[in-house]
N, C-alpha and C positions, 0 to 999 in steps of 0.2 A: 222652398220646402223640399222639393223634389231634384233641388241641387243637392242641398245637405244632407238628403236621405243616401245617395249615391255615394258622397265623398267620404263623410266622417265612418269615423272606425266603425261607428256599429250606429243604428236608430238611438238609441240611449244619449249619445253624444252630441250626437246631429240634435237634438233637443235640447240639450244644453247652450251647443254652437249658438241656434238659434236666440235663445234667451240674453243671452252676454250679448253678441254681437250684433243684434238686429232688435233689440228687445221687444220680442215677442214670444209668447207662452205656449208653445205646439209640443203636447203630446207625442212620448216615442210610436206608439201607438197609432194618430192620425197621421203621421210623417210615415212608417210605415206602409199604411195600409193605399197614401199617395203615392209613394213610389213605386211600388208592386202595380198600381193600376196605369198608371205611365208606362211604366216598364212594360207592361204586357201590350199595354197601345201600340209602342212602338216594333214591338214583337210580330206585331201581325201586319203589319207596315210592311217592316221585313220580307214575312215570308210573301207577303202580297207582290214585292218589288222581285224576289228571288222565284218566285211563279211567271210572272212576266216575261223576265229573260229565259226561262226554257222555257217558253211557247214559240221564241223565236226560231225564225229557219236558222239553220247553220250558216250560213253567209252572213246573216247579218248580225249573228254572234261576235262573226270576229270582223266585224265594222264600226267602227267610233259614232257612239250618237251625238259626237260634242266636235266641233270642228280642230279645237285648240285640244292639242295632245303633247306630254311629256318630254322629253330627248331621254328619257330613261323611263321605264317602268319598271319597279322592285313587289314583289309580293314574297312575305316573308310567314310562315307558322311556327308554331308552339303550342303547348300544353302548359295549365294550372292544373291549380290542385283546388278541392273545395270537400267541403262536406254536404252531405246529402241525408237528412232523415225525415222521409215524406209517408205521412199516417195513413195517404191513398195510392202505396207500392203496391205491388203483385206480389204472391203468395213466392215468385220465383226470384225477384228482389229481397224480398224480407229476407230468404232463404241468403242469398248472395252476402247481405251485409252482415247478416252472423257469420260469414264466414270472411269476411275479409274486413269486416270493418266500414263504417260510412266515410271513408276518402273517397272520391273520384274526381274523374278527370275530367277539365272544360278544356274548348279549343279557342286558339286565337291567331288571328291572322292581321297583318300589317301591311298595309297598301301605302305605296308611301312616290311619288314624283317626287324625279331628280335631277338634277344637269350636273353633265362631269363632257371632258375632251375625250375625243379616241385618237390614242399613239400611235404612234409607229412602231414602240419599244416600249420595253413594260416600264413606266412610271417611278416603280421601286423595286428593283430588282433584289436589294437585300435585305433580311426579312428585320424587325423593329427591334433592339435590345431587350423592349418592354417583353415580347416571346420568346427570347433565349435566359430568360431569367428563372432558373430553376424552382425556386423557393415559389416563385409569384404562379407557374405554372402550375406547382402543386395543390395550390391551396384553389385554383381556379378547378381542378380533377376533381378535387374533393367538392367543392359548391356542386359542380355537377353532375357529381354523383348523388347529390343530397346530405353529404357527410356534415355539413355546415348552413348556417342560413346564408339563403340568397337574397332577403329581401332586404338590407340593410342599401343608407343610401348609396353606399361607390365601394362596388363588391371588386373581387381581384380580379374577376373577369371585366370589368364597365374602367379598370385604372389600363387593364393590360390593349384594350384596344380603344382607349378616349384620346391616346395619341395623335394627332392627324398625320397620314400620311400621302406622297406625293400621290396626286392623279385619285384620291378616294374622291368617290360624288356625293356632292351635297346636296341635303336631303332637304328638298322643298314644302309639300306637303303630305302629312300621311293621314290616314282613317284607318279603323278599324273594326273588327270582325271579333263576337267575342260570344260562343255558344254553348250550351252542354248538349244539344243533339249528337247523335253519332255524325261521323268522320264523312257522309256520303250527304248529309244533308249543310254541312259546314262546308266542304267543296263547292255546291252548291250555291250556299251564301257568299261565299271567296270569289269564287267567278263571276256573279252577278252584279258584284260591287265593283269588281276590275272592269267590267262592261262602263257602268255607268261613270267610270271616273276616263275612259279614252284609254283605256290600257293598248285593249287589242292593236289600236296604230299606233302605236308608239313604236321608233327604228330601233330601239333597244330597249330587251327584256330579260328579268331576271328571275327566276324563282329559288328560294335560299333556305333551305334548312340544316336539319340534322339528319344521321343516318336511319331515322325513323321512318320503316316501311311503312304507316300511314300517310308521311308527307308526301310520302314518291306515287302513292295511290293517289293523289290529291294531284300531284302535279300530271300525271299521265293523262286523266282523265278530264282536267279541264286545261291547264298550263302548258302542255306538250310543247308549246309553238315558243316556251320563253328559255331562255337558256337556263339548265340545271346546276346550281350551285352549291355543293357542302360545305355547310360550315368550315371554315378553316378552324377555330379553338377547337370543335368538336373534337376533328379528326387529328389534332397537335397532340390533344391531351394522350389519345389513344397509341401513340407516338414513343408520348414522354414516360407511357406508364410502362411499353412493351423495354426501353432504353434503361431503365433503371431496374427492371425485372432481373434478381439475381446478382446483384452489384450495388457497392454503397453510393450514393449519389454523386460525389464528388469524382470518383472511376467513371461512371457515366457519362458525367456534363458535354466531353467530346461529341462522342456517340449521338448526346438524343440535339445537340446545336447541327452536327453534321444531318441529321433525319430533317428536323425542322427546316433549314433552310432549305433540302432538295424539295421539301412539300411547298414550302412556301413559292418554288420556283417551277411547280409543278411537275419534279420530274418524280413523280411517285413510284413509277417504277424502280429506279434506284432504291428508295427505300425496302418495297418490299422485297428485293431480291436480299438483301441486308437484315430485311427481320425473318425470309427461310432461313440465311445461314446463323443467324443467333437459335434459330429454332432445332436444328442441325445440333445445335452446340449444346443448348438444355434438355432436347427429347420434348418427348411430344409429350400432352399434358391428360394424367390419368382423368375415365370418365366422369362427368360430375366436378371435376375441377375448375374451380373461377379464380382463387387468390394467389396460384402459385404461380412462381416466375415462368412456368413453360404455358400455363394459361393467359396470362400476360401478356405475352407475346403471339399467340396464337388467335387471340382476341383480336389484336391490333394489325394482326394479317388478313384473317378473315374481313377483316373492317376496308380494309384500304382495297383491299382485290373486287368486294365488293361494291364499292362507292369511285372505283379509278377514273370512270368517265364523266363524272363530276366534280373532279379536283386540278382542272386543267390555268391554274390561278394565276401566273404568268400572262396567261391569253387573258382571263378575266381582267385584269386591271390594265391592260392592252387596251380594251373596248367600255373602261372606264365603269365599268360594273364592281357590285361591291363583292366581297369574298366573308364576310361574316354575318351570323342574325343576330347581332347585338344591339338590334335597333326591336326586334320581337320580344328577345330576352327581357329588355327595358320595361316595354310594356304589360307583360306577363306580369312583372314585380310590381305595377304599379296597380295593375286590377287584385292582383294577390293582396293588398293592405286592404283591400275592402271586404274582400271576400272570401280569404282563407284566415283560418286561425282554431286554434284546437279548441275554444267555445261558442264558436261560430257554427250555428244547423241551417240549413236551406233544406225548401222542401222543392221540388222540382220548379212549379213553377215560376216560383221568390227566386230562385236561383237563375234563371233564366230572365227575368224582368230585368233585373236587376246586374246582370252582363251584359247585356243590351244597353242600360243606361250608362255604365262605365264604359264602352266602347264608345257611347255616342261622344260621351263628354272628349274624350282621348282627341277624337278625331278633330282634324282640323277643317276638315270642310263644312262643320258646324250644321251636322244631320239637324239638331233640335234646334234649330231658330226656323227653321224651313216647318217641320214638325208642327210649333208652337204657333208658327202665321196661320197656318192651313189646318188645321185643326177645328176651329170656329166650324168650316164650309164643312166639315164630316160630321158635326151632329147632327142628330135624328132632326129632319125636318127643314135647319136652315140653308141645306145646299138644295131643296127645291125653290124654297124661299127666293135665296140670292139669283138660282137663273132665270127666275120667272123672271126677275126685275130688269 
């Protein structure tokens, strides 16, 4: 019941599900009201195991409690999207969502062991046709800007890096993290989880996002010790957009293959010395401006000068690390069918139970069969029971 509450597109479904395919008669209603009280079980789980690990001293933070550790550790974030209309908000909430609307944003994190070789020479030195393909690029800019849906199954971004290429690591098993609390208590949860999976000793570590100065707070403050990786689609897009800026696409195609490949080979600086003198060449962009070609390019300057010691991607695929979060993207889209949609309301803490269960399920180190054993011993009364005995 408490699967199908989780999976199926909405409660309503998940009763139906149940009906047809297991033939039995549960209510959208009692499936609800079981998932929500799961969900919140596991919730306090959570913060119970995420309390634990900061009591710890510092030393033994970054000490493995599990003998058997990774040849690669990856932790990857991201943001959803969900809606939120809870009847017990604060008078400074209610205020908020008149004005902006009940969207908000949940976090999600991607823990994920790996094994890959470390070279001598970067593995793939020149960068996959699949990202020198202008058309596929664009339509990947616009997903990521929102211009389009992402959740569809094999978007342009999941065809443009599903390629394999030489020396990528493969990805053995991941878990996941998946909250609406703020960004300080999701770090938090992200660290505590890399604790318990043997991250800290693992010889190779990676933290992978986008240019989101929440991720880079996330990583300083718990991750510092893993190596810092920007998305590569991210920062291509930003690339392709400043390369077409002012010019019809096919005049470009040079320009943004010649950009892409020095990023792809991490020589970024070539580029942005290439998008000052495009900038040079359009002026600089009145205030207030976002869409115009000298915005464009100035966007994609600012971006790259501020993200350069995280785009060193040559050396990354050197040391067998990955260079995109297409493996977060992935899972974002796939908590997203459950839990975003323009008739879909959570109230905080439905919304929260209910992340927590679609993480659990994600994960592969199978939190809820662990959960579901040990659970009996936590009811009121039988874990004195059982150690009497």
């Amino acid at each position: 019941m408490v699967y199908a509450g989780s999976h199926a597109s909405s409660f309503q479904q998940a009763s139906r599900d149940l009906k047809e395919e297991a033939e039995v008669d549960i209510s959208d209603q009692r499936i609800m009201r079981a998932t929500k009280r799961i969900g919140q079980e596991r919730v306090a789980e959570r913060d119970g195991e995420t309390k634990d690990w900061e009591q710890l001293p510092l030393p033994e933070q970054q000490r493995s409690p599990r003998e058997q550790v990774p040849q690669v550790a990856c932790v990857e974030m991201d943001g959803g999207r969900l809606q939120i209309r809870d009847r017990k908000a604060s008078e400074e909430e209610r205020q908020r969502t008149k004005k902006s609307g009940f969207w908000r944003e949940d976090k999600v994190g991607c823990l994920m062991s790996m094994a890959s070789a470390v070279h001598e020479e970067d593995p793939c030195p020149q960068i996959p046709e699949t990202l020198l393909d202008l058309g596929r690029i664009r339509k990947i800019s616009r997903e990521i800007k929102g211009f389009c849906v992402a959740d569809e199954e094999q978007s342009p971004r999941d065809e443009a890096v599903s390629q394999r290429r030489a020396g990528q690591p493969e990805v053995l098993v991941r878990s996941v993290v998946a909250t609406r609390e703020d960004i300080h208590a999701f770090g938090k949860q992200l660290a505590a989880a890399a604790w318990q999976r043997g991250f800290s000793a693992a010889p190779r570590k990676a933290f992978v996002a986008d240019g989101q100065d929440a991720n880079w707070t996330v990583w300083r403050r718990h991750f510092s010790h893993y190596t810092p990786i920007l998305d590569f689609i991210h920062a291509v897009c930003y690339v392709f957009a400043a390369a077409v800026a002012g010019r019809p696409l096919r005049e470009a195609a040079p320009t943004y293959r010649q950009w892409a490949q020095w990023m792809w080979s991490g020589k970024v600086q070539h580029v942005i010395d290439a998008l000052r003198t495009r900038q040079q060449e359009l002026g600089l962009p009145e205030k207030g401006e976002e869409e115009s070609p000298p915005a464009k390019v100035a966007a994609a300057l600012r971006y790259l000068e501020n993200q350069k010691s995280r785009m060193r991607y040559g050396e990354y695929r050197r040391m067998g690390l990955p260079i995109t979060s297409s493996h977060i993207e992935s899972t974002v889209k796939q908590i997203n069918r459950r839990v975003k949609g323009t008739e879909k309301f959570w109230s905080e803490g439905g919304a929260e139970a209910l992340l927590q269960l679609a993480a659990d399920y994600l994960s592969e180190t199978n939190p809820l069969a662990t959960f579901w054993r040990e659970r009996p011993g936590r009811a009121t009364g039988q874990r004195h029971y059982q150690s009497a005995g």
